[in-house]
C-alpha positions as CSV (number, residue, x, y, z in Angstrom):
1,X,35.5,49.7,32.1
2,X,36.1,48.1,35.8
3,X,33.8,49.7,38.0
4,X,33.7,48.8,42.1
5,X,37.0,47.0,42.0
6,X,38.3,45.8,45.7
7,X,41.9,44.9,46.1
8,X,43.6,43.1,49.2
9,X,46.5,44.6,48.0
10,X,48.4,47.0,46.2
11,X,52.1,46.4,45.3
12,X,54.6,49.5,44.7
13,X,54.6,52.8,46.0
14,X,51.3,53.9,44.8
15,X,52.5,56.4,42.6
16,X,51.1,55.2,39.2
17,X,48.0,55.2,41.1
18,X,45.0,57.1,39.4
19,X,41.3,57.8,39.8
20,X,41.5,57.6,43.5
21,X,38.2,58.7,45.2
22,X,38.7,62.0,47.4
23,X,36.1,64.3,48.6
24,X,36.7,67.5,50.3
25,X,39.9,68.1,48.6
26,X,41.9,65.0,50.5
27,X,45.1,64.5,48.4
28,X,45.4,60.6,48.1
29,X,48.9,59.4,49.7
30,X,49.8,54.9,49.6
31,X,52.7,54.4,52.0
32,X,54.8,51.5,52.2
33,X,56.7,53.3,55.2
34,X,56.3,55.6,58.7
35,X,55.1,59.2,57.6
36,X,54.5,62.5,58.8
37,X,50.5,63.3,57.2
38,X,50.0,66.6,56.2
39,X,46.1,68.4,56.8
40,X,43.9,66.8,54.4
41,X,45.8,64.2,53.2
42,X,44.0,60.9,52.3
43,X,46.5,57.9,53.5
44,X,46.3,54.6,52.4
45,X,48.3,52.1,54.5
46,X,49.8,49.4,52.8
47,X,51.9,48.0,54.8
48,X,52.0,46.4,58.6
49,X,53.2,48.1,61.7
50,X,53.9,51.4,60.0
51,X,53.5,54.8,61.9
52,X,51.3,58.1,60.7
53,X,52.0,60.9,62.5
54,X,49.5,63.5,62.9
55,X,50.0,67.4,61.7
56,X,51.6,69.1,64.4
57,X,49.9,72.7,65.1
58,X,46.5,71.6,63.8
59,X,43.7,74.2,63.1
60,X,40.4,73.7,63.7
61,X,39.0,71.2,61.3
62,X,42.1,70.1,59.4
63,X,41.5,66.4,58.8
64,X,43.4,63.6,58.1
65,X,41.5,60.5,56.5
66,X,43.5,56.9,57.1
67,X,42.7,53.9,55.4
68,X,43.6,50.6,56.2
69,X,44.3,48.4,52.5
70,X,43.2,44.5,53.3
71,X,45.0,43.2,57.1
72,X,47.7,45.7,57.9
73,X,47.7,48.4,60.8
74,X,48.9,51.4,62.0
75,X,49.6,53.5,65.1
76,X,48.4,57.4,64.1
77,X,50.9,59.3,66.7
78,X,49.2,62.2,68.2
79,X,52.4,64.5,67.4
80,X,51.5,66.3,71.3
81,X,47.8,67.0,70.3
82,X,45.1,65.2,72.2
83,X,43.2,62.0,70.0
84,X,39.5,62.0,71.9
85,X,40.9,63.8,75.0
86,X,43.6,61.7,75.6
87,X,47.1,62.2,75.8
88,X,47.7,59.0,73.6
89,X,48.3,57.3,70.2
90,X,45.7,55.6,68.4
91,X,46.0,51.9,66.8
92,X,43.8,51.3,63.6
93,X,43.6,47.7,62.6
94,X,40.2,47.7,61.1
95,X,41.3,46.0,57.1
96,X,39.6,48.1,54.8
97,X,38.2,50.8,57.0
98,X,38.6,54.6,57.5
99,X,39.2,57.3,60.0
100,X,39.3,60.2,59.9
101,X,40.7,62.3,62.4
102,X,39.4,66.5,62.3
103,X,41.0,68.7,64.9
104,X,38.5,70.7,67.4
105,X,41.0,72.0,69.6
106,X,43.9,71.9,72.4
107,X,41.4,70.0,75.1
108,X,39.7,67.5,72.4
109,X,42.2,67.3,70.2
110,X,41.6,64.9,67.2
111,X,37.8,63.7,67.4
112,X,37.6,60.0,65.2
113,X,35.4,59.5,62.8
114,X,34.1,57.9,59.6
């Protein structure tokens, strides 16, 4: 049994995928192309240059977790609702990091985290 296995990267859509960590009910999601992330999703980005688009009409503390898989990036669009009080998308380059973005509401919009 493999145990702590790290990967640079993962080829196909994800969709054979099993196993994957989630905590706090995230639903794990690998794209390969731009996509619209629903609250509590878990998204893996495999891919470079792709866009994830936040919920629109967040609650208070939806979430959206984003993972970078080995060099790619991503721009998470706000979808109109603040990212750290700003009116303005958020790039995420960091390879095989995590944010996670939880709504607080219409002034602070979505705070980032770990």
């Amino acid at each position: 049994r493999w145990r702590n296995v790290y990967a640079d990267t993962l080829y196909g859509d994800g969709s054979n995928l099993t196993n994957l960590p989630s905590t706090g009910g995230a639903t794990p999601v690998v794209i390969t192309a731009n996509r619209t992330a629903a609250a509590s999703d878990y998204v893996f980005v495999n891919a470079s240059g792709l866009t994830v688009t936040l919920p629109s009409s967040p609650s208070a503390g939806d979430s959206v977790k984003i993972r970078i898989i080995g060099t790619n990036y991503a721009t998470i669009a706000r979808n109109s609702s603040n990212i750290e009080s700003a009116a303005a998308d958020f790039y995420h380059d960091l390879a095989d990091k995590c944010a996670t973005f939880t709504y607080a509401n219409s002034t602070l919009g979505w705070q980032v985290g770990c």
